[in-house]
Every structure is written in C-alpha cells, then in structure tokens.
PAGU-577997 format. One line per 4 residues: number of its first residue (from 0); their letters; for each residue x, y, z of N, C-alpha, C, O. Coordinates in steps of 0.02 Angstrom, whole numbers, plus 50000, padded with zeros to 5 digits. Atoms other than C-alpha are relative to their C-alpha. Example, Ala and Ser with C-alpha at 12.3 -4.5 7.8 and 13.67 -1.06 7.14 Angstrom:
<pts>
0> as> 50045/49941/50000/50615/49775/50390/50045/50060/50000/50097/50059/50033 | 49958/49941/49997/50684/49947/50357/49961/50055/50037/49986/50110/50045
</pts>
This chain:
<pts>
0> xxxx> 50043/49941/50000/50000/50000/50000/50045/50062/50000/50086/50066/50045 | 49976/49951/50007/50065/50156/49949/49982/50079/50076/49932/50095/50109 | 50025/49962/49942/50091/50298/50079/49932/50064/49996/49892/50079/50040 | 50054/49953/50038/49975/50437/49968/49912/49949/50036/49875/49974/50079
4> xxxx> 50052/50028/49973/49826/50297/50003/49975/49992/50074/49918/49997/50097 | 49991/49994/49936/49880/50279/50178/49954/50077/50037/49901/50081/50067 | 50022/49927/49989/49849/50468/50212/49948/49996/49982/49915/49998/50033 | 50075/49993/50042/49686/50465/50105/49952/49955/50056/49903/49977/50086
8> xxxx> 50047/50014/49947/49617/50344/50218/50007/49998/50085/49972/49963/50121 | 50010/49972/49932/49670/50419/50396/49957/50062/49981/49907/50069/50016 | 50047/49945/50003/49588/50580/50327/49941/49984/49995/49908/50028/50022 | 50050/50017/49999/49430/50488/50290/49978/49958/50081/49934/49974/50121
12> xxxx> 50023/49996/49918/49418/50413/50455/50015/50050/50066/49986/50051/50120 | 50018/49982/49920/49484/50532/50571/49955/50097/49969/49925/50139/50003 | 50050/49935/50044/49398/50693/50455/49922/49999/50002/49875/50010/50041 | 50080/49967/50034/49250/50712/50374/49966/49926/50006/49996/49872/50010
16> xxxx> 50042/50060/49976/49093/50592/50404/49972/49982/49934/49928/50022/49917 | 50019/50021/50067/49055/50509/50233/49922/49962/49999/49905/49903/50000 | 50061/50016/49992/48884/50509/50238/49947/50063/49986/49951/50119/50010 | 50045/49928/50019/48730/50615/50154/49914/49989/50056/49875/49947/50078
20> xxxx> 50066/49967/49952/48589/50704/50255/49927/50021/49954/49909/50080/49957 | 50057/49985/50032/48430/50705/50146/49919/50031/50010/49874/49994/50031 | 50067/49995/49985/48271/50804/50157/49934/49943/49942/49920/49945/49882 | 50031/50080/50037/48152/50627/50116/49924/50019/49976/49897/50008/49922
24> xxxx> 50080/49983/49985/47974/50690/50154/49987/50066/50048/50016/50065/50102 | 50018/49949/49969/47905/50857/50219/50011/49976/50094/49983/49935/50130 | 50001/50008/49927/47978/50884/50398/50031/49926/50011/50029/49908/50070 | 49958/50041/49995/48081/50721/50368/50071/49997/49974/50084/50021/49919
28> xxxx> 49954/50002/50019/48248/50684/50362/50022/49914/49978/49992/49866/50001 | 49971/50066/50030/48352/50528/50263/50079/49987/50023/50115/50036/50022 | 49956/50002/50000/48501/50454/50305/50040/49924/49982/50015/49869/49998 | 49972/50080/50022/48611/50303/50244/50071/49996/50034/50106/50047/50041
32> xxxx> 49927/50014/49960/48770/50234/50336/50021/49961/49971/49979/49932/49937 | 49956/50036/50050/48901/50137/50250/50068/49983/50031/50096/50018/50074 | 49940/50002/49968/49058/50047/50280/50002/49984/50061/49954/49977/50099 | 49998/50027/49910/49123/49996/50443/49991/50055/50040/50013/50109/50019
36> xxxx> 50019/49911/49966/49065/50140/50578/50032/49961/50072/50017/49905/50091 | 49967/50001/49945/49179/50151/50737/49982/50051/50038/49948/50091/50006 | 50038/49954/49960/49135/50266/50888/50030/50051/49981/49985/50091/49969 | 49964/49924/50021/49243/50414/50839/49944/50037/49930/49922/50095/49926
40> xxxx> 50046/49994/50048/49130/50398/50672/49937/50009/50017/49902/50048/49984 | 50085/49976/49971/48956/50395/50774/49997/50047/50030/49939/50068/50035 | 50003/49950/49961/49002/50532/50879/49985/50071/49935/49964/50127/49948 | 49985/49942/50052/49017/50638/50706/49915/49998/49978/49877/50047/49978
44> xxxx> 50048/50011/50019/48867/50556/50648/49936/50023/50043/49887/50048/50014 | 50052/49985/49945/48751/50586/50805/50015/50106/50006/49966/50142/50012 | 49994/49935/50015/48826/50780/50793/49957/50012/49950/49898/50026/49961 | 50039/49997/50023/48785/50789/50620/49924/50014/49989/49899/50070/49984
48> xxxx> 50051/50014/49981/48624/50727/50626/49943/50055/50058/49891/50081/50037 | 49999/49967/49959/48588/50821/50781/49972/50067/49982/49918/50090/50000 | 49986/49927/50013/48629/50994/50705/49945/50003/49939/49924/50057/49919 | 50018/49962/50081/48533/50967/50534/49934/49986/50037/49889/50011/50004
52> xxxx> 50080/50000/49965/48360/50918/50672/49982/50069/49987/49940/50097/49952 | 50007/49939/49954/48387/51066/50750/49977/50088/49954/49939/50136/49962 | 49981/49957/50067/48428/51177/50598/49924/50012/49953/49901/50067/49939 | 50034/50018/50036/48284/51092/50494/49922/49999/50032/49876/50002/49991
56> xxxx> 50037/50021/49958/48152/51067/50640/49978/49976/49963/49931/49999/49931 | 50020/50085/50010/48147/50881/50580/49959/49994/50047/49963/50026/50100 | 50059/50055/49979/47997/50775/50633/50044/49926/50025/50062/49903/50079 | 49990/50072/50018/48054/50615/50595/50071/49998/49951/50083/50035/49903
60> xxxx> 49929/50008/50033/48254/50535/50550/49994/49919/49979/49973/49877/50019 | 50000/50068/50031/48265/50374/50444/50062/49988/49988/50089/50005/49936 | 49923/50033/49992/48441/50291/50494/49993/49926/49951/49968/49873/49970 | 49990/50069/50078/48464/50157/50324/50055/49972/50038/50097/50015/50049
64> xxxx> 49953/50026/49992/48580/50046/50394/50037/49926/49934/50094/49902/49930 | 49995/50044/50037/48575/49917/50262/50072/50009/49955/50084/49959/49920 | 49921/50001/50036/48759/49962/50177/50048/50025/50041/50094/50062/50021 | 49963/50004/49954/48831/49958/50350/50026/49913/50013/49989/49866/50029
68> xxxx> 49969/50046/50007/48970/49825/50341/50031/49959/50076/50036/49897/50081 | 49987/50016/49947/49032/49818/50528/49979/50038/50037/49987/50095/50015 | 49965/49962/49954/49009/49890/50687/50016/49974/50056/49997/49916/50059 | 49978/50017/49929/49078/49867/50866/49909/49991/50069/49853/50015/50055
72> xxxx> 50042/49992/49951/48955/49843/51022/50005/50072/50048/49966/50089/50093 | 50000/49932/49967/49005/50012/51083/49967/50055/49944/49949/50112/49959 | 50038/49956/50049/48931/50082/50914/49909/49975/49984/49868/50007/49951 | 50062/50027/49980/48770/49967/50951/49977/50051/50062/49920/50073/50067
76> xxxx> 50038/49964/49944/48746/50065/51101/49987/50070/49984/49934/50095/50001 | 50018/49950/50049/48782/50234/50990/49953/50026/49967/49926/50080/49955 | 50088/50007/50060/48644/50188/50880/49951/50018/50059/49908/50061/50051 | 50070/49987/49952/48531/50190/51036/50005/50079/50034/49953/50112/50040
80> xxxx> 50004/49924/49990/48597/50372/51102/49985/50038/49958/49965/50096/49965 | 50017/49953/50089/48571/50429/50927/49911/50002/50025/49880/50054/50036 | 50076/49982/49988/48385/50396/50967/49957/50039/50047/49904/50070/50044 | 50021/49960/49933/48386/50452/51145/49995/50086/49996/49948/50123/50012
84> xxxx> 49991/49949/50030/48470/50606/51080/49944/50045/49955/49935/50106/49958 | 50049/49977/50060/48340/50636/50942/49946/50002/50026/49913/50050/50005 | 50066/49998/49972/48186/50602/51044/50002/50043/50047/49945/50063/50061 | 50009/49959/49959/48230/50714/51170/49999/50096/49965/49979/50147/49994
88> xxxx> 50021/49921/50014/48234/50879/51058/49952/49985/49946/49957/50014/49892 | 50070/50008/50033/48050/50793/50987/50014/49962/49927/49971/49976/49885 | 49984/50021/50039/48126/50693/50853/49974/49915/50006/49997/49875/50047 | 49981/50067/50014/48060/50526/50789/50042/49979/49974/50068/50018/49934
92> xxxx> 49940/50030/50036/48195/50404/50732/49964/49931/49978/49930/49894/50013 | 50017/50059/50020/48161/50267/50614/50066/49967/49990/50108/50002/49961 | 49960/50045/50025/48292/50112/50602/49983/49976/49937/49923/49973/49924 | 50007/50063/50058/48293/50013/50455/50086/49980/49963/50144/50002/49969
96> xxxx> 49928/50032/50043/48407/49899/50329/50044/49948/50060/50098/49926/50041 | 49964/50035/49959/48467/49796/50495/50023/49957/49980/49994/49917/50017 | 49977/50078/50015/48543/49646/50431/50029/49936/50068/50044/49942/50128 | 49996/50048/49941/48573/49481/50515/50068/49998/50057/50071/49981/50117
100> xxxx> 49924/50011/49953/48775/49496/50565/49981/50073/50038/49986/50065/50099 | 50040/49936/49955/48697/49697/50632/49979/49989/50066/50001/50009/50120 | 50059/50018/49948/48553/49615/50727/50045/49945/50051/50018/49928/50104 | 49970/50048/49943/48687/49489/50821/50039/50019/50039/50048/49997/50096
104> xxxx> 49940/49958/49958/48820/49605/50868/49952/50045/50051/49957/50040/50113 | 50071/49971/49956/48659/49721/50933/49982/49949/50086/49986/49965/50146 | 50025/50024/49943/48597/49582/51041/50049/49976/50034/50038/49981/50094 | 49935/50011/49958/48772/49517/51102/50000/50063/50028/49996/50041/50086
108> xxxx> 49972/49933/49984/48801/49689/51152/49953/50028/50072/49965/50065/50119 | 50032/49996/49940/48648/49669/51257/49956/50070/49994/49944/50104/50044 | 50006/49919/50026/48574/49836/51158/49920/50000/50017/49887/49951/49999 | 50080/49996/49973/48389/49886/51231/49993/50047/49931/50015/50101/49913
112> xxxx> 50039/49908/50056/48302/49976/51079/49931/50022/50019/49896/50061/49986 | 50069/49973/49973/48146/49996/51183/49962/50056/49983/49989/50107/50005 | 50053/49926/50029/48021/50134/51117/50040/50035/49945/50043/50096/49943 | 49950/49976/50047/48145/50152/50968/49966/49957/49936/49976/49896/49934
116> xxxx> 50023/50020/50046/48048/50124/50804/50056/49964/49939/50100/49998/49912 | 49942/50026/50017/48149/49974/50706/49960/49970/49932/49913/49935/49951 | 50035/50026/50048/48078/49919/50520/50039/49975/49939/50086/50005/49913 | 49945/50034/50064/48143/49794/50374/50019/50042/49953/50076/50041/49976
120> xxxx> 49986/49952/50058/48180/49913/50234/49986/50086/49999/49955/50121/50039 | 50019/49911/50003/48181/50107/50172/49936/50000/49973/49905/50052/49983 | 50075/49988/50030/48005/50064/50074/49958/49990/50086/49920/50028/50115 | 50057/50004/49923/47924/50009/50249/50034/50056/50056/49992/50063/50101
124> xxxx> 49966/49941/49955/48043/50158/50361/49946/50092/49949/49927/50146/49971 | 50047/49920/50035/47940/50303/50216/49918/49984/50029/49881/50016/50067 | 50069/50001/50002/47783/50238/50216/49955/49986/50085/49897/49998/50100 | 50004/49978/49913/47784/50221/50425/50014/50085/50003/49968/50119/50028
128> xxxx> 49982/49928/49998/47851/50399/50416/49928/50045/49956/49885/50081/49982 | 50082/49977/50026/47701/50456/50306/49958/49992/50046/49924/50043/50049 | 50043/50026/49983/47594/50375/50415/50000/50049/50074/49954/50066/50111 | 50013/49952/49936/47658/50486/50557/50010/50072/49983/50037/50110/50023
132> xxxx> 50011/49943/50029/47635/50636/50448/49926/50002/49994/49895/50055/49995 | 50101/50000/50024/47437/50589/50414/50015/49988/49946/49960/49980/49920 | 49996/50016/50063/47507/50552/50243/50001/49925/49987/50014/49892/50038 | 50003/50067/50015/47496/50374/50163/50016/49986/49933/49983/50014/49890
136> xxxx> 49973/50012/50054/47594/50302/50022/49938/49938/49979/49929/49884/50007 | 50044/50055/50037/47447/50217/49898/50021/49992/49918/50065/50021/49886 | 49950/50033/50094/47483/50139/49707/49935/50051/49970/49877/50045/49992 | 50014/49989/50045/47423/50247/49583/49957/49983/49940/49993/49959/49896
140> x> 50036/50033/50058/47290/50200/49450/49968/49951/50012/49937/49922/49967
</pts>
C-alpha cells in the first residue's frame, strides 16, 4: 500500500463523516450509513444529525443501515443514544436495513432499543414515516 493511500484513508476516518443528510418527506429527514462505523465515526454522525434536526426542525430521521458492513458493540449502544438524543429535542427516529451479522452484534452487546421504532427496509421506514405525517403512500391508477 502506497503511503499517498495511507493518508487518504486516515483523513477519511479521522475527518470528514462520509455520509449524506437528505430532506426525504416534508419535515423528514434521510440518512444512509456505509462501511464499517467506529465510535469516533458515530460521535460525528450523532453531531451531524443532531445539528441538521435542530437547523431543519425535523419530525422524523430514517437511519438506512443496510450498507453498514461492521460495527463494534460500543457503536450498538451509539445507535441507541442517537435515538435518545433525537427524541429528546421531539425527534422521531426510524431504524431500518438491519441485517442479520447487525442484529447479532446488537443483541450480544445486550442493546435495549425499547420505544425506538425498528423496520425491514427504506420502502416500509417512508411509508411508517408518512403514516406519522397523516400522509399514506397508495399505488396509483
């Protein structure tokens, strides 16, 4: 490995948080996580996040986890301050995209998601989010 690459990827982990903040649905926000996420990375992420509520007076945050490759049990418990965090300045948080090696490290970890809304996919995380808008995703024609 060349040292140029080296550098390229300490600046991506100890820098900038590679990850986009989407307005999804009126008064909702989108978000997708990727890659392996370590606590130095959730702390950026839970900032983030945080700042664009606050900024945006978000409703409702839809955390995509589904092209999240690893994380630690100390970033399982992350995930759950992220919610605590968000519900306390009136923010719903939707999970989704969990996958199975996710959902094992989670419960090894011993992770309570109690009153923390958790759903298979981003089509079932919108159309819950509509649903707590009064809006409802129906088929057309």
């Amino acid at each position: 490995m060349s040292t140029e690459k080296v550098a390229v990827s300490r600046k991506q982990i100890g820098g900038e948080v590679p990850m986009v903040v989407s307005e999804i649905i009126e008064q909702g926000l989108y978000t997708g996580l990727f890659g392996s996420i370590d606590s130095a990375r959730m702390a950026q992420v839970t900032e983030l996040i945080t700042f664009k509520c606050e900024e945006l007076k978000t409703k409702i945050v839809i955390i995509d986890l589904a092209n999240v490759d690893a994380i630690d049990t100390a970033v399982s418990a992350h995930l759950i301050s992220l919610g605590r965090v968000l519900e306390l300045i009136g923010v719903q948080i939707i999970f989704c995209g969990i996958n199975g090696s996710l959902a094992r490290t989670m419960v090894a970890a011993e992770v309570q998601f109690g009153g923390l809304k958790i759903v298979r996919d981003l089509k079932e995380a919108v159309t819950y989010a509509y649903s707590l808008t009064g809006f409802q995703v129906i088929k057309a024609g």
